[in-house]
C-alpha positions as CSV (number, residue, x, y, z in Angstrom):
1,X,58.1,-20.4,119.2
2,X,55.8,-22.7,119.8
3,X,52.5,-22.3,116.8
4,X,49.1,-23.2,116.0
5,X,48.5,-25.3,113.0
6,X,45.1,-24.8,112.8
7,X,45.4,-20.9,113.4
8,X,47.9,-20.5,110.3
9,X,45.2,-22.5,108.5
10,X,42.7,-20.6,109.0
11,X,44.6,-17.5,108.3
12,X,45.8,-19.0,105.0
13,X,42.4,-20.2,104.2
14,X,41.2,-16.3,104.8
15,X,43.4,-14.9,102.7
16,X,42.6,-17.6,99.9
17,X,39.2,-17.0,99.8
18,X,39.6,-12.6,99.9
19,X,41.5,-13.3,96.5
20,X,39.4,-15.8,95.2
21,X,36.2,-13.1,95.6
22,X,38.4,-10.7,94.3
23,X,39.3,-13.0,91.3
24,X,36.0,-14.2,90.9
25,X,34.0,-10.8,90.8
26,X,35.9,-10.1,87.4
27,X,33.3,-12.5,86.1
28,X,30.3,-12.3,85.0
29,X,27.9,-14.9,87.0
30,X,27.8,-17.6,85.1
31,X,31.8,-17.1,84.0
32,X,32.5,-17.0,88.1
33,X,29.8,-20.7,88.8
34,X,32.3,-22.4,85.9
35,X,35.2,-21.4,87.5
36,X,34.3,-22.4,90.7
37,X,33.9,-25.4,89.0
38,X,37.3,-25.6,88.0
39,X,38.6,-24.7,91.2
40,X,36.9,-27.8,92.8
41,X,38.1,-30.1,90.2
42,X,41.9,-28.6,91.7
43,X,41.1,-29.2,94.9
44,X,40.1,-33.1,93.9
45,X,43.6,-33.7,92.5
46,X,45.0,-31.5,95.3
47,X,43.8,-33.0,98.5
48,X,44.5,-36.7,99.0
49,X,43.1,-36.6,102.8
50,X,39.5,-34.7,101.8
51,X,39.1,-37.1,98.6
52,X,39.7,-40.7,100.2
53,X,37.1,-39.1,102.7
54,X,34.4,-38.2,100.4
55,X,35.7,-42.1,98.7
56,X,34.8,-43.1,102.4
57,X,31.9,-42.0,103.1
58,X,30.7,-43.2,99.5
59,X,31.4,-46.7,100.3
60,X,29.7,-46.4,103.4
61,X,26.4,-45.2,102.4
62,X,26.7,-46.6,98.8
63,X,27.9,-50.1,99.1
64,X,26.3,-51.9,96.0
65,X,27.7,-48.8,93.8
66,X,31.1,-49.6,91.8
67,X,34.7,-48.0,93.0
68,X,34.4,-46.4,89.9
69,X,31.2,-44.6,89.7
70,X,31.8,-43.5,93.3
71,X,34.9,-42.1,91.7
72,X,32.7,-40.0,89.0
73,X,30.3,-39.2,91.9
74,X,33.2,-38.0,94.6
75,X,35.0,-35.5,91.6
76,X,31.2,-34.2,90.6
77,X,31.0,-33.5,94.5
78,X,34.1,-31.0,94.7
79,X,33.0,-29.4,91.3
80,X,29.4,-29.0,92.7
81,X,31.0,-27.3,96.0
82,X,33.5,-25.3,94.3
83,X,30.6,-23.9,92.1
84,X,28.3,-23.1,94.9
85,X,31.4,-21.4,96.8
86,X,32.4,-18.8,94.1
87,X,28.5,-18.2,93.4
88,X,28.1,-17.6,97.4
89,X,31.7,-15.3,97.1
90,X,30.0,-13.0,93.9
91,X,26.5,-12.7,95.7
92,X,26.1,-9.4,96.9
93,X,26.4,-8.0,93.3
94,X,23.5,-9.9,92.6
95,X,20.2,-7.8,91.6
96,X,17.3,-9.5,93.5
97,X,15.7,-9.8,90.2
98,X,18.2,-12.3,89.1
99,X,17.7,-13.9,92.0
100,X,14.1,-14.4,91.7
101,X,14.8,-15.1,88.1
102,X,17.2,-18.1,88.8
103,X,14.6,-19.7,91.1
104,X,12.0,-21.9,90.8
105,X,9.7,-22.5,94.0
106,X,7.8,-25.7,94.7
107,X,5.8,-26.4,98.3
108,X,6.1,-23.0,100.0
109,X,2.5,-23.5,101.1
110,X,3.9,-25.6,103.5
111,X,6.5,-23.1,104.9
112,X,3.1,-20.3,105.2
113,X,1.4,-23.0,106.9
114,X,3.9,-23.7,110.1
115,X,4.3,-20.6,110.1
116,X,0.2,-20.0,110.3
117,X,0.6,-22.5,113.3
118,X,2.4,-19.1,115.1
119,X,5.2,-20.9,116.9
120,X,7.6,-19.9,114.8
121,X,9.5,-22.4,112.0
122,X,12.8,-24.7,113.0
123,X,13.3,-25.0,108.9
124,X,16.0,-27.5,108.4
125,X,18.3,-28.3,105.8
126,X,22.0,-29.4,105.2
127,X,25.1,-28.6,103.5
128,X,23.4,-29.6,100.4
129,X,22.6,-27.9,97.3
130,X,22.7,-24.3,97.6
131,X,22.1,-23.4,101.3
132,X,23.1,-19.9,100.4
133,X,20.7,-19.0,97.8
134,X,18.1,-20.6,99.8
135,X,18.4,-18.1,102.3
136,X,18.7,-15.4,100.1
137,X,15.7,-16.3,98.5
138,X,13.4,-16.4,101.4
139,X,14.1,-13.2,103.1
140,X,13.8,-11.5,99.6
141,X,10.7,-12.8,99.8
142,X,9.7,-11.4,103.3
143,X,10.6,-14.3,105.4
144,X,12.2,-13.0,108.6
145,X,15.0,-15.7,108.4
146,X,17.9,-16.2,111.4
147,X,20.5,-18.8,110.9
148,X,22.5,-21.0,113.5
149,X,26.1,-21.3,112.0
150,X,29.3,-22.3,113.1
151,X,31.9,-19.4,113.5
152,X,35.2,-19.7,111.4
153,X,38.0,-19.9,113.6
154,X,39.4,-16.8,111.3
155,X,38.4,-13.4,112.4
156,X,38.5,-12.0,108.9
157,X,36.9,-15.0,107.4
158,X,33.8,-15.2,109.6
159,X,33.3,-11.5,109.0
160,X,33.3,-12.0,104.7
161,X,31.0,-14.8,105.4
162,X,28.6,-13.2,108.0
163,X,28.4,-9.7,105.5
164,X,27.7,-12.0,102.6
165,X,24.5,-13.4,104.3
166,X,23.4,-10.5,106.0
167,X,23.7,-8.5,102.6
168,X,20.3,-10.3,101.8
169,X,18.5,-9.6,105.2
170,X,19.4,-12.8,106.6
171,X,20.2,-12.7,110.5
172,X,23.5,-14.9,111.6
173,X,23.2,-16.2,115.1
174,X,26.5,-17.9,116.6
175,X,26.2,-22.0,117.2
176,X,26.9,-22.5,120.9
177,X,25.4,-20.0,122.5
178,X,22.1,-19.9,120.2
179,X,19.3,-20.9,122.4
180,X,18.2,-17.8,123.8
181,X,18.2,-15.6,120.2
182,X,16.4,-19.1,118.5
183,X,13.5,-19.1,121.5
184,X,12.5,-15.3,121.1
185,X,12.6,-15.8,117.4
186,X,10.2,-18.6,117.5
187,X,8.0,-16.6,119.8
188,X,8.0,-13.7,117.3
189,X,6.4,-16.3,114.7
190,X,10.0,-16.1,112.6
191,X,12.2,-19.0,110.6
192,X,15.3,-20.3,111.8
193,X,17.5,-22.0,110.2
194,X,19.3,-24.8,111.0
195,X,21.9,-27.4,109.0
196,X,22.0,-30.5,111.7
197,X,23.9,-32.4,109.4
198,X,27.4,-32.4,110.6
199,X,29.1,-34.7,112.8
200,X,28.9,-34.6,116.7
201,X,28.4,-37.0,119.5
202,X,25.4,-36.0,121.6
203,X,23.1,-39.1,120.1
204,X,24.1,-41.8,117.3
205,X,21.1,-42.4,115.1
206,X,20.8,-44.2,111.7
207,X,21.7,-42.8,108.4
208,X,22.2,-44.2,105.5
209,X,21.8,-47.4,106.8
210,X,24.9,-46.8,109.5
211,X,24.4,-44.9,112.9
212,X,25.8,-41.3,112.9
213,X,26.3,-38.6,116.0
214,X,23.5,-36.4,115.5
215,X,22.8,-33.0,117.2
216,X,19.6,-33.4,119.4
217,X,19.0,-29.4,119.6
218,X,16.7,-29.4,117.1
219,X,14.3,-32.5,118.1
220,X,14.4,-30.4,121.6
221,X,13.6,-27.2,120.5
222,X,10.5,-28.5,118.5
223,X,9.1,-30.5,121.6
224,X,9.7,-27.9,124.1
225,X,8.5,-24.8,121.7
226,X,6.1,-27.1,119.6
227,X,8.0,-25.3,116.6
228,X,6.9,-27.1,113.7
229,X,10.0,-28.3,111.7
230,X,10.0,-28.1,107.7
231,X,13.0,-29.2,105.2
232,X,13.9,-27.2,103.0
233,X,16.3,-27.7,100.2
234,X,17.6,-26.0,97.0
235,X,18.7,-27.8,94.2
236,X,21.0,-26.9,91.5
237,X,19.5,-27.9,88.3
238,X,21.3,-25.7,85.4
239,X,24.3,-23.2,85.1
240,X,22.8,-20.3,87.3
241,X,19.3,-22.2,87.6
242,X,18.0,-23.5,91.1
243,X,14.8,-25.5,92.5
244,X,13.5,-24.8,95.9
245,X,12.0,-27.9,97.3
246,X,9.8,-27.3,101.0
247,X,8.7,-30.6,102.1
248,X,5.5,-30.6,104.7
249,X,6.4,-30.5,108.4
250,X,7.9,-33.4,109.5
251,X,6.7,-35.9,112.5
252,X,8.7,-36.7,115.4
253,X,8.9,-40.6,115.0
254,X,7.2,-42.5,118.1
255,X,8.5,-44.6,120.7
256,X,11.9,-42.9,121.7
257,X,12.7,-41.8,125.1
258,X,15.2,-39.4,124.8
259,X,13.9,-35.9,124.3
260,X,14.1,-35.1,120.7
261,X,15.6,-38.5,119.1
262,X,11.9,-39.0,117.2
263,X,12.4,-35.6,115.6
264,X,15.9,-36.4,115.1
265,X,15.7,-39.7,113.4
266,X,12.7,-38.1,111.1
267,X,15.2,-35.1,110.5
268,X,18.0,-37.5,109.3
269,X,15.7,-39.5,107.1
270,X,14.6,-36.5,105.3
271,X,18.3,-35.5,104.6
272,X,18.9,-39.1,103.5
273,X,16.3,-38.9,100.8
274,X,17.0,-35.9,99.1
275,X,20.4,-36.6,99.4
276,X,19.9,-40.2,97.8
277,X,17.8,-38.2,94.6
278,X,21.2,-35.5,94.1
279,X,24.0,-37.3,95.7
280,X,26.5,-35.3,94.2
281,X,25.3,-31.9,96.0
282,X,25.9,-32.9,99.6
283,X,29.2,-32.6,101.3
284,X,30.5,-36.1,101.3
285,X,34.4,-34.6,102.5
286,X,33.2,-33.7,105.7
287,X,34.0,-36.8,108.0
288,X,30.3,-37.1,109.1
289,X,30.8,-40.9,110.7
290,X,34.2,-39.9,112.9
291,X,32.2,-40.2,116.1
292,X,30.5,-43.3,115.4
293,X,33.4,-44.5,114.3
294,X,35.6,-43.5,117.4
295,X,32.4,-45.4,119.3
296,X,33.0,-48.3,117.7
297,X,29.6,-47.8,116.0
298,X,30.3,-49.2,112.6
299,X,30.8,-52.0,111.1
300,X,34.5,-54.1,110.2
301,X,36.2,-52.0,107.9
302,X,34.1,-48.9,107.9
């Protein structure tokens, strides 16, 4: 009987994660953030393959750092990730009080200002921080918030996910067949969300000094809608304290022919920089240079 590696995975991984919630919502919040903590720490001693990626990827974008600091940085990655995780898992017992308590808000005039433009927001950020609580935060607040995410190749998985961000108010829109939902969202004047920091092939454009496959949707949504775009990150600062950072709308760099790189390339170096001021909060295991790579896009060694 012939079976699918990736389909036990992800029925494994499902399983995992319903017992982790189950484990984790003993906890009180803070209790639940430290031992996510711990559980990232396991998975860095556990998983060879996703640490000598995150050790990759390091070296790549942080050549004049030493092997040994990248080493601090790489372990403080899984422990940030493995916090943010169990906090996501335990969210839907938190009181929207504590959420508005844990926050601390800095630029949302810019956010009320695209949206003032009424074209609706493309509001970009990245597997950085805490995308979660971001969310969370701005439909609280009366932002009408959809976001584009991948679907989890488990049934029962995508579902825990999905219920845990629409608990807040915050619409989930399948990646693939998004463009029709995203364009009557933006005509309505609304925010969505998009993370266009993963790997792909559709354009290779520079980050962190090296070129990387970069979704174009974005850059092409903006031009054709005129969709301002506006980063927006949240830090983790403290046990069970975050800072929500919304930069000013970006501008598509000039001189590009192919519909949406400008946006694209300004898109990538506003990931880069808050990335570079809280390295240890993006996701440096996700292989985010394999199609460059495969292109023969980097350099000797890389």
């Amino acid at each position: 009987m012939k079976w699918d590696r990736k389909e036990v995975e992800g029925k494994l991984g499902a399983m995992a994660m319903a017992r982790a919630q189950r484990w984790l919502l003993k906890k009180p919040p803070l209790g639940a953030e430290a031992a996510g903590e711990r559980l990232g720490r396991a998975l860095f001693r556990a998983s060879k393959k996703h640490r000598e990626r995150a050790m990759r990827n390091l070296r790549l974008a942080f050549p004049d750092m030493s092997e040994a600091e990248r080493l601090v940085l790489a372990k403080r990655v899984f422990e940030h990730f493995g916090r943010v995780t169990a906090d996501f898992l335990v969210s839907a017992r938190r009181k929207p009080e504590d959420l508005d308590a844990s926050m601390t808000v800095e630029g949302i005039e810019h956010l009320d200002a695209a949206l003032g433009e009424g074209k609706g927001v493309i509001m970009i950020t990245g597997h950085f921080g805490n995308w979660e609580r971001l969310a969370a935060w701005l439909s609280l607040h009366g932002y009408v918030l959809t976001v584009v995410a991948r679907d989890a190749r488990n049934p029962a998985l995508n579902q825990l996910v999905k219920e845990l961000r629409e608990h807040t108010g915050t619409q989930v829109i399948a990646r693939g067949d998004a463009a029709r939902p995203i364009l009557e969202r933006l005509r309505r004047n609304e925010l969505v969300g998009i993370l266009p920091d993963q790997n792909t092939d559709e354009i290779f454009v520079p980050f962190f000094g090296q070129e990387a496959g970069t979704v174009l949707g974005p850059g092409v949504l903006s031009e054709r809608t005129g969709a301002p775009v506006v980063p927006c990150w949240c830090v983790w600062v403290a046990p069970g304290q975050y800072h929500m950072i919304v930069e000013p709308a970006l501008q598509a760099e000039s001189g590009h022919a192919v519909k949406g790189e400008g946006m694209i390339r300004s898109i990538n170096a506003s990931l880069e920089a808050i990335i570079r001021r809280y390295p240890e909060q993006w996701l440096w295991f996700h292989d985010r240079w394999r199609s460059a790579r495969r292109a023969g896009r980097l350099g000797d060694g890389l």
